[in-house]
Steps between C-alpha positions, in 0.01 A plus 500: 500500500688611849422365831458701803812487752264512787205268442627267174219593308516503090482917419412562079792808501271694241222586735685489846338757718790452745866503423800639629885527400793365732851478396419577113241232493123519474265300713129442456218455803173385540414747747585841662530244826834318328635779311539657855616203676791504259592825512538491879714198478596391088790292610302337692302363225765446244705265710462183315448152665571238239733217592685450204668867644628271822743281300 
């Protein structure tokens, strides 16, 4: 199971309409709408927010 950078939704990888490779690594999308969204902008969407990273 993958989640979609963009919109956090659960993606099954195996039947993935949408997907798209950035920096030797394959992401999965719900829609044409996300998989775009990312490509405009990926880092965008890969900066993680977790708070354990602040310490």
């Amino acid at each position: 199971m993958a989640i979609d950078p963009v919109c956090k939704m659960p993606i099954e990888e195996m039947s993935a309409q949408h997907k798209t490779t950035y920096q030797g690594k394959t992401y999965y999308f719900c829609a044409a709408a996300c998989k775009n969204a990312f490509e405009t902008n990926p880092d965008k969407y890969l900066k993680e927010k977790t708070w354990w990273k602040f310490w």
